[in-house]
C-alpha angles and dihedrals in degrees: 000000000000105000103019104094088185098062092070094066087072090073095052088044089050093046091049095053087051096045081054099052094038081061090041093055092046089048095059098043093049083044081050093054107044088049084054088044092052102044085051091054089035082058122087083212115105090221122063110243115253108247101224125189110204100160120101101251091062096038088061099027095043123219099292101031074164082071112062088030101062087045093058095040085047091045100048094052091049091056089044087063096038088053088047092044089052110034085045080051086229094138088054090048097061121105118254094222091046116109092234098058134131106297082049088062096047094054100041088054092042079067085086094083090052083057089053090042099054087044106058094042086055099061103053138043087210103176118239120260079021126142081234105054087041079064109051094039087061092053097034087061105042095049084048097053097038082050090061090041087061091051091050096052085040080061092067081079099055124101096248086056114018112116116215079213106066096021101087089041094042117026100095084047101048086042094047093049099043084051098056095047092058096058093042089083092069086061083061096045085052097048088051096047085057086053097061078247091301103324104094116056116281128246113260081205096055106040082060099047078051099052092042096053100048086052100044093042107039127009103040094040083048097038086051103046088043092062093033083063101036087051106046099026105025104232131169115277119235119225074227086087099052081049085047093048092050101051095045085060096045093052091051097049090050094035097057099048088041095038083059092056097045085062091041092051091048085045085056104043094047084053085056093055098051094051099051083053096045078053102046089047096062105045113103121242097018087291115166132238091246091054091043085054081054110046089040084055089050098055097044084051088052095047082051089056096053105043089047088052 
C-alpha cells in the first residue's frame, strides 16, 4: 500500500464494520437479558423461568450467534494486519528506541484478550458462586491466556528478538500458527453460545473438538519450536512453555476419558436405533412402535378388568 494514501482508509473502514457489529452483538444480548428481567418480575413464581430454545435454528446457532461472529470477523481483520505488518517487513523496520517499538506492538496486539474478555462478560448474568459462573470463567481465562501465548510466540518475529538465523526458516510457521490461535476463540465463544453461556448441558462433541484442537493447534506446535529454538540457538525460554507443558498434559488426561464416553454414547445410541427398527419391522400393518406401547397398555388394562370382575 505504500503510495497509495487511499488504501488505508480501508483499515479504518474495516475497524469501524467490526466495531458495529461488536456493539451490535452487546446490545442484543443486553436487549435478551432485561426481557428476561421483566417477565421474572411480570411472574407471580419466586424463581425466574428458565428461557429454553428447542427448535432447530437455536440448538445449532446457539443463543448469541452475534457473539462468535464479531470475534471471527475481529479476529480476521487483526491477522490480516499482523501478516501485513510482518511479510511488508513493517514490524522489523521499526526503530528499537521508538515508542512504538516493539514491546509497544506486542501489547497493543495482546489487547486482544481484553476484547475477548469484554465481550464475553457482556453477553451473560451468570450469578456468583454459580456453576455457571464457575463455566464461563474457565473458559474466559484459558482463551485469554492462550490469547497472550499466541502474542508471545508472535514476538519471536519482532526486531528486539528475531533471530536472522530461524526467520527465514520460521517465519510462515510462527505466523500460521499465531494466526490460527487467534481464530480458535471464536470456537469457545461458540461452544459457549450453544450452552446457553454456560446454563444448558454442554456437547460432549464439542467440548473434544475443543480440546483437540487446542492441542493440535497451539500447545504441542509451541511447546516443539520453543525447544527447537532454546536447543540450537540458544534462545531465551519463555515461562509460556511450562504453561505449554502443563496444558498439554491437562488435554490428554480429559481427552482420553472423554474421548471413551463419546464411543460408548454413539455405541449406545446406534443400539437404540437398531432396536427401534428391529421393533418397527416386526409390527404388522406398518404399525409403529408407539401404537404397538399402546396397544400392548390397552390390552393389559382390559385383562385387569376382567380378572378383577
Amino acid at each position: 500500500m505504500e503510495g497509495n494514501g487511499n488504501g488505508w482508509y480501508f483499515w479504518f473502514l474495516a475497524d469501524f464494520a467490526v466495531l458495529i457489529v461488536m456493539m451490535t452483538a452487546v446490545f442484543l444480548a443486553r436487549r435478551h437479558h432485561a426481557r428476561s428481567r421483566l417477565q421474572a418480575s411480570a411472574t407471580t413464581s419466586t424463581t425466574a423461568p428458565a428461557v429454553t430454545h428447542e427448535d432447530q435454528t437455536y440448538k445449532w446457532v446457539g443463543l448469541f450467534p452475534f457473539s462468535y461472529i464479531s470475534w471471527f470477523l475481529y479476529s480476521a481483520l487483526l491477522i490480516a494486519k499482523i501478516v501485513l505488518l510482518i511479510q511488508m517487513d513493517i514490524a522489523v523496520n521499526i526503530p528499537s528506541e521508538a515508542w512504538y517499538g516493539s514491546t509497544f506492538l506486542t501489547l497493543v496486539i495482546g489487547c486482544a484478550a481484553i476484547v475477548f474478555t469484554l465481550l464475553v462478560d457482556s453477553h451473560h448474568e451468570a450469578l456468583t458462586d454459580s456453576p455457571q459462573q464457575a463455566y464461563i470463567t474457565y473458559a474466559l481465562s484459558y482463551s485469554s491466556l492462550e490469547i497472550l501465548d499466541a502474542v508471545a510466540f508472535l514476538s519471536l518475529l519482532f526486531p528486539n528478538q528475531c533471530n536472522p538465523q530461524y526467520r527465514s526458516k520460521l517465519e510462515d510457521l510462527v505466523l500460521g500458527l499465531t494466526c490460527a490461535s487467534l481464530l480458535l476463540p471464536t470456537l469457545a465463544l461458540y461452544k459457549l453460545a450453544r450452552s446457553d453461556f454456560g446454563k444448558s448441558p454442554k456437547s460432549l462433541g464439542m467440548k473434544l473438538m475443543y480440546r483437540l484442537a487446542y492441542l493440535l493447534i497451539i500447545n504441542t506446535p509451541f511447546l516443539v519450536i520453543r525447544i527447537y529454538l532454546w536447543t540450537y540457538f540458544n534462545e531465551d525460554v519463555s515461562v509460556f512453555l511450562l504453561k505449554n507443558v502443563i496444558l498439554s498434559y491437562v488435554h490428554l488426561r480429559s481427552f482420553i476419558p472423554e474421548c471413551r464416553e463419546w464411543i460408548n454414547n454413539l455405541r449406545k445410541l446406534r443400539d437404540s436405533l437398531l432396536h427401534e427398527e428391529r421393533s418397527f419391522d416386526g409390527l404388522p400393518n406398518g404399525e409403529t412402535a408407539k401404537e404397538s406401547r399402546e396397544n400392548t397398555t390397552i390390552e393389559l388394562d382390559e385383562q385387569e378388568v376382567q380378572k378383577s370382575r
